[in-house]
N, C-alpha and C positions, 0 to 999 in steps of 0.2 A: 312475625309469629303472634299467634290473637293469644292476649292475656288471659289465664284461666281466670273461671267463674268465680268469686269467692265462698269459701267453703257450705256457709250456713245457703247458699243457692244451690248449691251442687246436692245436698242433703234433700233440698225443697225437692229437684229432680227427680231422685232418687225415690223418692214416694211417691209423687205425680205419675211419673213411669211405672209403676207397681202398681197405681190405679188405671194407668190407663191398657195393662196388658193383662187387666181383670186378675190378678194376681190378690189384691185390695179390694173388695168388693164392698157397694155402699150397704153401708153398718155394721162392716169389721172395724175390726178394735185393731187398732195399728202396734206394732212392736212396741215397748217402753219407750225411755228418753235412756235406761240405761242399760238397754240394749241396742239401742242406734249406738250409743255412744261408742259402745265395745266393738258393735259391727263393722263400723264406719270409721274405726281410731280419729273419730274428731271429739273437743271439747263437750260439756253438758252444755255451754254458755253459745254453742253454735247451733246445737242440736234444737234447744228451748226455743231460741230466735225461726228457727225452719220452720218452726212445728205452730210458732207467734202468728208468721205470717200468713202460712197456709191457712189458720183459723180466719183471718182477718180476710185472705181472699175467697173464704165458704169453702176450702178442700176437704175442712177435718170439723170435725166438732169438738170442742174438749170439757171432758166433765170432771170437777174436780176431786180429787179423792178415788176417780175410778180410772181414767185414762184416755188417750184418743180416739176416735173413731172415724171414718168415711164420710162423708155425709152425704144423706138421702137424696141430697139436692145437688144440681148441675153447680160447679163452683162459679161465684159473681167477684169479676174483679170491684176492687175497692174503687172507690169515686175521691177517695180522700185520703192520702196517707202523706201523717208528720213523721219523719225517723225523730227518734228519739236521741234528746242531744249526747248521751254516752256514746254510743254508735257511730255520728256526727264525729264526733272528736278522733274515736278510736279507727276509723275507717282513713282519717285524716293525719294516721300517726302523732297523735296528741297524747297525752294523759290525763282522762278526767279526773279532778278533784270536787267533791261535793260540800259545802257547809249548811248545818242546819240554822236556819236563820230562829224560826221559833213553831211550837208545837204549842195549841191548844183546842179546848171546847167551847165552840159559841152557842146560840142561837140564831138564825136563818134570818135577817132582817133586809128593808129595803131590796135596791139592786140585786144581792144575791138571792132572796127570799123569790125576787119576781124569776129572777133566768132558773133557777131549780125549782119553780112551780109548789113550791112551798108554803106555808102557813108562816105568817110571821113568827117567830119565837119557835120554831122548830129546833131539834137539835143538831149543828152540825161540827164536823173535826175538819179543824184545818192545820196546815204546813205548810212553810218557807221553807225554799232551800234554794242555794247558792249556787252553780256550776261553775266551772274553772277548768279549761287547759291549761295544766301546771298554774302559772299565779293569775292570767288573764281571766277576768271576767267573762265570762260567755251566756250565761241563760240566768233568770230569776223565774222561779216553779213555782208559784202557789196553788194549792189544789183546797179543794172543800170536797166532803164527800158526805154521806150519808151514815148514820153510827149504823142503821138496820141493813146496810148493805154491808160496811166494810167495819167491822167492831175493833177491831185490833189493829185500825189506821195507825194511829197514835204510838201505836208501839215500835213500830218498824225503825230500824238503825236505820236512818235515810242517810246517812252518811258513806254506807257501804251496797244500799238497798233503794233499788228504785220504786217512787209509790207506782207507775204503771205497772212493773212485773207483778206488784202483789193486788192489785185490783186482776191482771188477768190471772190470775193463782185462782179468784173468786170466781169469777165468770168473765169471760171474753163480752166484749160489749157489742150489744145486737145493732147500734147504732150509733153515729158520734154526728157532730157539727163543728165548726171551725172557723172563725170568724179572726180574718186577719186587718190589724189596720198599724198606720203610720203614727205614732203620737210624741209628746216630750214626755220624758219619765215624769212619775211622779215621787214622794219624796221616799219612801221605798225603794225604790227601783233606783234610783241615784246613789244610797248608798248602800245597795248592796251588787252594783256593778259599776263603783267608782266613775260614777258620771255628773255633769254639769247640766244644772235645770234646764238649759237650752240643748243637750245631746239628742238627737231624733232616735227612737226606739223604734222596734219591729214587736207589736206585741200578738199574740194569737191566744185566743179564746176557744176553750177547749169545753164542750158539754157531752158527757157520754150517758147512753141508755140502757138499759135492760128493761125487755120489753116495753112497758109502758113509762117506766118511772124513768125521770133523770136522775141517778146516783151520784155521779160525780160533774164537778167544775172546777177548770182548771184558769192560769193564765201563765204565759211564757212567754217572758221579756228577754227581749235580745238588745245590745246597742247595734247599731244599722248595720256597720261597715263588719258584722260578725255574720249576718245571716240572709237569706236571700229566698224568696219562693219559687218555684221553678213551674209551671201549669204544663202539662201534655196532654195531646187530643190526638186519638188515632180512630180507625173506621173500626177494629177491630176492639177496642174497649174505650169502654163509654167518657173515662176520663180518666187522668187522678191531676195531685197537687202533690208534690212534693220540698217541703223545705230544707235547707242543705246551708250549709256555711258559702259565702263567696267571698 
């Protein structure tokens, strides 16, 4: 008997098919999120996620403070998609747990000054934050982002609050990059996922766009034997990459 789909896909369907039986026509304004929700007796937390990806694969457009809409344009599957490791966990009957490692204000300097195309001495916010299957170690988060894109980074409970949902709360990103490699932690990454300077890490480098500017940069450190890349090539969509626990 074939496993049902999981919910927040079945959601995804559900508006796909609505588009595709001209029911949804491009530059209608799509139902709420809290009217899927009542519609469809599923969560807001599964609804948001449908509604995440369809953005991500060009279905919908979302504007903040007004709502979804169709989009003008033929939907483009994604060439690059990370789940994000709550998801990861929760997909995997885990429990994520989050620690906030530290929150402040810098300036743009060096290395990150050059990947964000920045001026030295720009201003930017950054956050550490920990992830955890119950006590295991799983992910190290750091993000920098822009104060003119994202002002109220810094405020966010990250402990209850992922920084991706509230950057796409701002704008869904027109672009991203992803740069995976093999390396030893460094001294961060060691203790804040109880590792030894010799443990081999999975780290991914994260740069997202809006329009022309790069707003956010991220990095996500895994120890090895927690995560794994998986690449798929079919005739039918041009690629993606997805990472997953193994």
């Amino acid at each position: 008997m074939a496993t049902p789909a999981p919910l927040y896909a079945q959601v995804k369907r559900y508006i796909t098919d609505r588009i595709s039986r001209g029911e949804l026509t491009p530059g209608a304004r799509l139902p709420s999120e809290h009217d899927l929700v009542r519609e469809l007796s599923v969560s807001r937390m599964t609804v948001s996620r449908a509604l995440r990806e369809l953005t991500q694969d060009g279905a919908i457009v979302r504007v903040q403070g007004v709502g979804s809409f169709v989009s003008e344009n033929r939907p483009k599957a994604s060439v690059l998609e990370i789940e994000e490791i709550g998801e990861t966990i929760a997909g995997l009957g885990g429990i994520h747990l989050r620690r906030l490692i530290a929150t402040r204000e810098e300036t743009a300097e060096g290395h990150v000054a050059s990947l964000m195309e920045l001026a030295p001495g720009s201003p930017l916010l950054y956050a550490a934050i920990a992830h955890f299957d119950r006590a295991q170690p799983m992910q190290l988060e750091q993000r920098y982002a822009r104060p003119d894109f994202a002002p109220d980074f810094l405020d966010i409970d990250f402990e209850h609050q992922s920084a991706y949902d509230h950057f796409q709360s701002i704008a869904p990103e027109t672009e991203l990059e992803h740069v995976v490699e093999a390396a030893r932690p460094n001294a961060l990454e060691q203790t804040a996922l109880s590792l030894g300077p010799d443990h081999p890490v999975l780290r991914i480098r994260r740069r997202t766009w809006i329009g022309e500017r790069i707003v956010t940069l991220g990095w996500f450190t895994h120890p090895h034997e927690t995560y794994r890349v998986v690449a798929r090539v079919s005739r039918v969509r041009s690629g993606s990459l997805t990472a997953r626990h193994g």
